[in-house]
C-alpha positions as CSV (number, residue, x, y, z in Angstrom):
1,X,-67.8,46.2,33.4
2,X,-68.9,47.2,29.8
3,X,-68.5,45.5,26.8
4,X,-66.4,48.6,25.3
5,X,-64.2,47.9,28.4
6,X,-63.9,44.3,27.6
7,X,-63.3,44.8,24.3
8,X,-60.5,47.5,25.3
9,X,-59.4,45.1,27.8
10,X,-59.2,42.5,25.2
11,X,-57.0,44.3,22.9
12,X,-54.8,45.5,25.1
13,X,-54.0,42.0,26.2
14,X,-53.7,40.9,22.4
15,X,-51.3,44.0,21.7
16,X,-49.2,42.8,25.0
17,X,-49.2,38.8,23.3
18,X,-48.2,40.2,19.9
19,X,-45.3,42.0,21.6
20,X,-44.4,38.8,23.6
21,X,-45.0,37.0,20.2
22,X,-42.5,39.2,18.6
23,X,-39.6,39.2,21.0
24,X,-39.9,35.1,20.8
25,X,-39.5,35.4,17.4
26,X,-36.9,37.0,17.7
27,X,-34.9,35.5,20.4
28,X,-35.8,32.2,17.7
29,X,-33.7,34.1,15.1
30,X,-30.8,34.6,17.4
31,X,-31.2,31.1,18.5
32,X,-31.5,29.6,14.7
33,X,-28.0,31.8,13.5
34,X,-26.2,30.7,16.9
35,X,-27.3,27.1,15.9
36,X,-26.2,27.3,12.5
37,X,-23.1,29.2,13.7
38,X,-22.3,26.5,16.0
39,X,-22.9,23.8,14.0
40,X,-20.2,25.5,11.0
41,X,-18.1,25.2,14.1
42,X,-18.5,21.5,14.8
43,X,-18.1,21.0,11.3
44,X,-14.8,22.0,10.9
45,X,-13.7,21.0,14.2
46,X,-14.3,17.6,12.9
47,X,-12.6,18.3,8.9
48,X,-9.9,19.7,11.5
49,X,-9.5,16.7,13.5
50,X,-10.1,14.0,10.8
51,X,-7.6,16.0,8.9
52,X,-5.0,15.9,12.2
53,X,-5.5,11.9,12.6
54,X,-5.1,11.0,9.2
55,X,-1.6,12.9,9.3
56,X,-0.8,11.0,12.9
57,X,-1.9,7.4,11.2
58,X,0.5,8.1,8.3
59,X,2.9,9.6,10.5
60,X,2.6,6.0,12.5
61,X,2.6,4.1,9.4
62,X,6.2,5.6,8.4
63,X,7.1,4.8,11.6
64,X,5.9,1.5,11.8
65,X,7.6,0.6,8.6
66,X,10.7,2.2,9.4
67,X,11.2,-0.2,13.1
68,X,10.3,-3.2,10.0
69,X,12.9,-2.2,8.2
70,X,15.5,-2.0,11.2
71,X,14.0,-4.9,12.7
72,X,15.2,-6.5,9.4
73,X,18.4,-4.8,9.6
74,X,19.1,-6.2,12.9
75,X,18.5,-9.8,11.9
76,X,20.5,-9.5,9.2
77,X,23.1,-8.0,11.4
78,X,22.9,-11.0,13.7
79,X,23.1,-13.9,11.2
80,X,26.3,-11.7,9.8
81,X,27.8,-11.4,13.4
82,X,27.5,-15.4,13.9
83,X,29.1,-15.8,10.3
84,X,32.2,-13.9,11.7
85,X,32.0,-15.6,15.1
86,X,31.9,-18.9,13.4
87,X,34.6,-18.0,11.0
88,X,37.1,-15.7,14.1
89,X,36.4,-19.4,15.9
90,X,38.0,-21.5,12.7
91,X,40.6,-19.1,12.2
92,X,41.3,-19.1,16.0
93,X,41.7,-23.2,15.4
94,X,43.9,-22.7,12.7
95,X,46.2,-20.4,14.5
96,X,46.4,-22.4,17.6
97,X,47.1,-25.8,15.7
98,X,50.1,-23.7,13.7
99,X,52.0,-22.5,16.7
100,X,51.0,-25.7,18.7
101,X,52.8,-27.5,15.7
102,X,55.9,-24.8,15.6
103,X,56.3,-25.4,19.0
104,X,56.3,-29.4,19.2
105,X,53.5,-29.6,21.0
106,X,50.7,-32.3,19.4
């Protein structure tokens, strides 16, 4: 084989690896904007989803203060509903001893 050849040979094989060369390039493009695409994505995924927990933790928070708020309710209500039981017992007492007296019994 001749030099000319080789040199032809040569070229042609440096004409097909600027072609591959090209193509990778690029197929690097396309991958670079996908990546840059995707991660835009993940970004606001994650603004989205901060964004949803913080509303859920305050929405817990009201919520969590509002069972405080009847829990105090409700012990209030109980120490009001012994009052009255203690007070319907007395007046229970009283009535008993006044018909127990209006009826001669001691």
């Amino acid at each position: 084989m001749s030099t000319e050849d080789r040199l032809l040979r040569l070229e042609n094989a440096m004409a097909t690896l600027a072609e591959v060369a090209a193509k990778a390039n690029t197929r690097m493009d396309r991958s670079d904007e996908r990546m840059t695409k995707l991660e835009d994505l993940v970004m606001r995924l994650a603004k989205v989803t901060t964004k949803g927990f913080e509303d859920v933790s305050a929405k817990i928070n009201a919520l969590v203060d509002s069972q405080m708020h009847l829990l105090e309710a409700y012990e209030r209500l109980t120490k009001s509903q012994e009052k009255t039981d203690d007070n319907l017992r007395n007046l229970i007492a009283v009535v008993d001893r006044y018909f127990k007296g209006r009826n001669g019994e001691s």
